[in-house]
N, C-alpha and C positions, 0 to 999 in steps of 0.2 A: 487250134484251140477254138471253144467254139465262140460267136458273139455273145453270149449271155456274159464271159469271164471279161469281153472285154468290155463291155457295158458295165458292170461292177465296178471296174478298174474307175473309168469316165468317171461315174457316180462315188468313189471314193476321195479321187480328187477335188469334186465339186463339194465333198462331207469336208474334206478340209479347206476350200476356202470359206465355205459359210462357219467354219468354227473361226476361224482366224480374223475374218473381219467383225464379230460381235463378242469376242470372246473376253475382249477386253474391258465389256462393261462390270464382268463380276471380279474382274481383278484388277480395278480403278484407283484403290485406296495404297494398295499393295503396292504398285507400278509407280505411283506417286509420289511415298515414303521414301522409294528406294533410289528413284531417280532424281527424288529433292526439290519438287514442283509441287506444285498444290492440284487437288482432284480436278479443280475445273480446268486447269491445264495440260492433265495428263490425259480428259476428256477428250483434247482434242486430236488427242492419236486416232481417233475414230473418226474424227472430222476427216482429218486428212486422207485417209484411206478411203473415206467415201467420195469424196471430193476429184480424187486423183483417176477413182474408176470412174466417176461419170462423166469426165472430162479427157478421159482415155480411152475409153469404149469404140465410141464414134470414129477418132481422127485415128487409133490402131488398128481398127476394122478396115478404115479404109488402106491405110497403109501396108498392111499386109496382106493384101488381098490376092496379090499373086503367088503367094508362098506357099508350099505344098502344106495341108492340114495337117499332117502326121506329124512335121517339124514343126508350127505352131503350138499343137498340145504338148509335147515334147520337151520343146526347147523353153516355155511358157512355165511350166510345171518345176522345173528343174529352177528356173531363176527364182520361183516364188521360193520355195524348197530352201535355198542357201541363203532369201532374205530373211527367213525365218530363224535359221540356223545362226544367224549374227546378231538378230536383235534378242537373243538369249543371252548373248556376251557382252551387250554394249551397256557402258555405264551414263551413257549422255544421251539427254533429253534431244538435244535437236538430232543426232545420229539414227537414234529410233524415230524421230518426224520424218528421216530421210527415208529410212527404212519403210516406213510402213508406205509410203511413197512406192516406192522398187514393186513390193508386196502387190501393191493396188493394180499397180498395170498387170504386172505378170496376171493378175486372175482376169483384169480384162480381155485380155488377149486370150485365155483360157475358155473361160465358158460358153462364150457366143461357139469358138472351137469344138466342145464337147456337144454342144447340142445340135451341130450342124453334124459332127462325126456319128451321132446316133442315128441321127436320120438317114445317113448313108451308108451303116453296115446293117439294118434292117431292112427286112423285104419291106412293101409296100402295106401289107395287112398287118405288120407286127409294128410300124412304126407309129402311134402313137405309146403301145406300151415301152419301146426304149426310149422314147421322147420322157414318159414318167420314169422309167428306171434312173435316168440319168440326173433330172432335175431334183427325184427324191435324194436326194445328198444334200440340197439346199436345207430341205424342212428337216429333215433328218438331225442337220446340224444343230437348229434351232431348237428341238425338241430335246436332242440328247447330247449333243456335241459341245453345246456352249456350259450347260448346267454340269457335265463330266467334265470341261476343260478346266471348269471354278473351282473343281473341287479336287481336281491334282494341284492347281496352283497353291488352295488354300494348304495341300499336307506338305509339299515338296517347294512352295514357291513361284509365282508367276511363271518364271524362266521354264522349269519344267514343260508349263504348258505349252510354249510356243518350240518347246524342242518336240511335243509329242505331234504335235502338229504336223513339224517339217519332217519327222518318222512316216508318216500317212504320205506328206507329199511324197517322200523318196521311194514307198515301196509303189505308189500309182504309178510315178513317173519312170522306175523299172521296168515294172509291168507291160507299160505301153508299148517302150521302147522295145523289147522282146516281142508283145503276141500284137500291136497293132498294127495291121496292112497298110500300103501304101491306102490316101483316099483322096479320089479326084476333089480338087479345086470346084465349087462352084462361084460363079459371077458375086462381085458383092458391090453391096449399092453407092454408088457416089456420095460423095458429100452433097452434090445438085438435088438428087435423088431424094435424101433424107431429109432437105430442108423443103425439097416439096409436099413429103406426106406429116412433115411438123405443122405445115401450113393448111392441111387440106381442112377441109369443115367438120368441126367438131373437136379436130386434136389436140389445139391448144389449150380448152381448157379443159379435156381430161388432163393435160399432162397437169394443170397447174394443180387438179383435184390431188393427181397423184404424191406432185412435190407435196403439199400442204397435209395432207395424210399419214405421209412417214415422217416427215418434220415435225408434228405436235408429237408423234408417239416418239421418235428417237430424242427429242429434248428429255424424256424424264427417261427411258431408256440407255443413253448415254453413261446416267447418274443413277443408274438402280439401284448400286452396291450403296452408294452414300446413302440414296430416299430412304431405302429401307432398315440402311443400320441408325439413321434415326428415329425411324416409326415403331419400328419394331427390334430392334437388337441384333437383325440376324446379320452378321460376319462370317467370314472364312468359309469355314465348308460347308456350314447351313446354309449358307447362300443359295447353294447349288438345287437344294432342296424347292426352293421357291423359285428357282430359275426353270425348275422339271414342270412344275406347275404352271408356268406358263407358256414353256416349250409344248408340254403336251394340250392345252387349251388353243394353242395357235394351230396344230395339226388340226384339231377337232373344226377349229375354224374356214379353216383354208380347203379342210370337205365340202363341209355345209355350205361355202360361198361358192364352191364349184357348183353344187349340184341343183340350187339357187337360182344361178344364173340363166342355167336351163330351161327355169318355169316359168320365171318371174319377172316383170320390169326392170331392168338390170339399173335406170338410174333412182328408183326409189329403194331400192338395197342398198346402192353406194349412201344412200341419206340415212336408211337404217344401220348401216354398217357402220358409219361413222360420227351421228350420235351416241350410239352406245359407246363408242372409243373415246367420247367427251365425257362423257359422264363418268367412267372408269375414270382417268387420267384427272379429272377433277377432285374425285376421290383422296387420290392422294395429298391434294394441296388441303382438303378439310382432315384428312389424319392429320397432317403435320401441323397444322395450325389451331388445331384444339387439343391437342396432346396427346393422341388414343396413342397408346404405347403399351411395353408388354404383353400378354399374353391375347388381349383384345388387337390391341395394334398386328401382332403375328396370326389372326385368325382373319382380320378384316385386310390385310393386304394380299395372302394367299389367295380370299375371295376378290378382289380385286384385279390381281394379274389373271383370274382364270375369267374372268369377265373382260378384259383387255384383249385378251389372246383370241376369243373366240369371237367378241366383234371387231374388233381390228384387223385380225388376221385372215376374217372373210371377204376382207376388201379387195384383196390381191385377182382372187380368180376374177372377182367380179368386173375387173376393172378392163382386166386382159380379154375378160368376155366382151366388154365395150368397146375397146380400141379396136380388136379382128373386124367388129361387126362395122366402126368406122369409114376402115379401107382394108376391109378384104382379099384385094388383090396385091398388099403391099402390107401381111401381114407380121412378116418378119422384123420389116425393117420399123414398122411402130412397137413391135414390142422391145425391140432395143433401146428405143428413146424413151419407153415407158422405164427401161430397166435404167436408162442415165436418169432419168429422172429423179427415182428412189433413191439414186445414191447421191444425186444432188441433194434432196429434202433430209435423209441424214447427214451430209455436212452443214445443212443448215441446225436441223435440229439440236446438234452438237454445239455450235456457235451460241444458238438460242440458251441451251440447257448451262453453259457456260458460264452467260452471259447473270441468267435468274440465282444461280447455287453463289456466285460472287456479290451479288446485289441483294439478295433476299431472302437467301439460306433454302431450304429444301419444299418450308411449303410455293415459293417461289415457282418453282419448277414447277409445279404442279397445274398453277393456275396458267402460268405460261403456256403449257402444253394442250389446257382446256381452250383456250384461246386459241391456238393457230387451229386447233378439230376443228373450234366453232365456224374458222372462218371457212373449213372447208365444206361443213353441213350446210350453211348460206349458201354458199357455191353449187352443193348437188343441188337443193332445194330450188336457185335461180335457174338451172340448167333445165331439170325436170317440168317447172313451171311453162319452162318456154316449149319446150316440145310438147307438155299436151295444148297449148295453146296455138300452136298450128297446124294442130290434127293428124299428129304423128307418131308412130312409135319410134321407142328409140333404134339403136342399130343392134340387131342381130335376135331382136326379141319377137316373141313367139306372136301369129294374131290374135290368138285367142290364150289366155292366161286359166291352166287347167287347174281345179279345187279338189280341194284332199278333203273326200267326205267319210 
């Protein structure tokens, strides 16, 4: 069979975790009702889940490092698979805490798995495009995976969703099992290792840009189904409709902030990138708190999530373009701590978003969430400051900054 079929496979599984860890913000209300907890409670199913990946990433990377990759993606995919399959059955809140716990590791151990398995069934010239085949399941997800999983929940039921899910995970985890080769073990970095390139100059506070970037957007994120069916009405399977809009605004995003990075000072983009992500997310705390509602409310938040998606979601490349340029030679292993990072800043976000929707209703969240951007625009803005003040560029960017005439 050739690699292309099994690269697919990779990237199918990677479509179903990114459905499975966000999917549950448009089926919030649903999950809630059903399981007898209140939204900002049933919020925290995404806490946890992000929580469990960033704090499992690291110490299961290191932990299985001797294991053959084939039985990691494998045996990974299959456990995610049947946590999926019971949290469609379970009537109890903390059971599904536990669950989406199971859930979290299993995809940790998964995709660092899948991106290293891409890079070693591709030659040498073709390996960055399996490196995208594989990772497009992430965006993929986001664009069309979470916005379709909302809107089988809304005709059939949350449960549904998380069975179609664990359908995707069994037919990947077949697949693999059948056409994927044995694939040699490479070296994987200590824990000594990781805490040195967390340490090295300049990382720690990208990584804290990073935390505070996904943490202002997943606090209202978290709650989108509630923000929105206050701003605007939209429930059930409309939902899905305005979740396309920003799934597709976020791809659009996460182009332009690749191709971005390439031209341009990559830490006055992170400052660009995530103003704009303040200004959207503010947005909403001024819908809800001056009333725009109906048909206005439904026009002004469509253009709001597509404003969110496209500067928020350009932060991603740009940041990862920052980190390589960091430490270069240890680029792996920062963008893994980049990637515990994000899942840390959404279980914060979660807490945050929690915390605002319990205390001060929906426009809450909103101003909540403009508030941690702000604090991370401060943060580019001090960062950037300092490096042109000591006569430097940042890392990995061009000397000379070329203009589109």
């Amino acid at each position: 069979m050739s690699t292309r079929a099994q690269l697919l496979l990779l990237a199918v599984g990677m479509f179903a975790l990114g459905t499975d860890g966000y999917v549950i913000t448009g089926l919030l209300p649903d999950v809630a009702r059903e399981l007898a907890v209140s939204e900002s409670a049933a919020g925290q199913l995404v806490t946890v889940f992000a929580l469990a990946y960033a704090l499992g990433a690291p110490l299961l990377g290191v932990a299985t490092a001797g294991l053959p990759r084939r039985s990691i993606l494998i045996g990974s995919l299959a456990v995610f698979t049947v946590a999926n399959v019971v949290t469609a059955m379970v009537d109890s809140y903390p059971a599904m805490l536990a669950l989406r716990v199971v859930a979290a590791l299993a995809a940790a151990m998964f995709a660092p798995a899948a991106a290293a398995a891409a890079a070693a069934l591709a030659t040498a010239e073709r390996r960055g495009r399996a490196l995208a085949t594989v990772s497009a399941g992430i965006s993929v997800a986001t664009a069309i995976g979470v916005p379709l999983g909302t809107l089988v929940g809304g005709a059939f039921g949350w449960r549904a969703t998380f069975l179609a899910v664990a359908a995707l995970g069994a037919v990947a985890t077949a697949g693999l099992a059948v056409l994927l080769p044995p694939l040699r073990s490479a070296r994987a970095a200590g824990m000594r290792e990781r805490v040195a390139v967390a340490r090295a100059r300049g990382v720690p506070g990208a990584l804290v840009l990073t935390v505070l970037w996904i943490a202002g957007a997943f606090t209202v994120l978290t709650y989108l189904g509630p923000v929105l069916a206050s701003i605007d009405g939209v429930t059930g399977g409309a939902l899905s409709a305005w979740l396309l809009i920003f799934g597709l605004a976020a791809s659009i995003g996460n182009v332009l902030g690749g191709r971005a990075a390439d031209r341009y000072p990559v830490m006055w983009l992170v400052v660009v990138s995530t103003s704009g992500l303040t200004v959207a997310l503010a947005a909403f705390g001024v819908l809800a708190a001056f009333g725009v509602s109906g048909g206005a409310g439904a026009v002004a938040s469509a253009v709001v999530l597509a404003v969110w998606g496209v500067f928020g979601w350009s932060f991603a490349p740009i940041q990862q373009h920052r980190l390589v340029g960091l430490v270069p030679e240890q680029a792996g292993v920062v963008l893994s701590l980049n990637t515990s990072a994000i899942y840390l800043g959404i279980s914060l976000g979660g807490v945050l978003g929690s915390a605002a929707l319990a205390g001060g209703g929906v426009a809450a969240i909103g101003w909540a969430a403009a508030g941690v951007e702000a604090l991370a625009v401060a943060a580019a803005v001090g960062i950037a400051l300092r490096e042109k003040k000591a006569g430097r560029r940042g890392p990995g960017e061009p000397a000379e900054v070329p203009v589109e005439v």
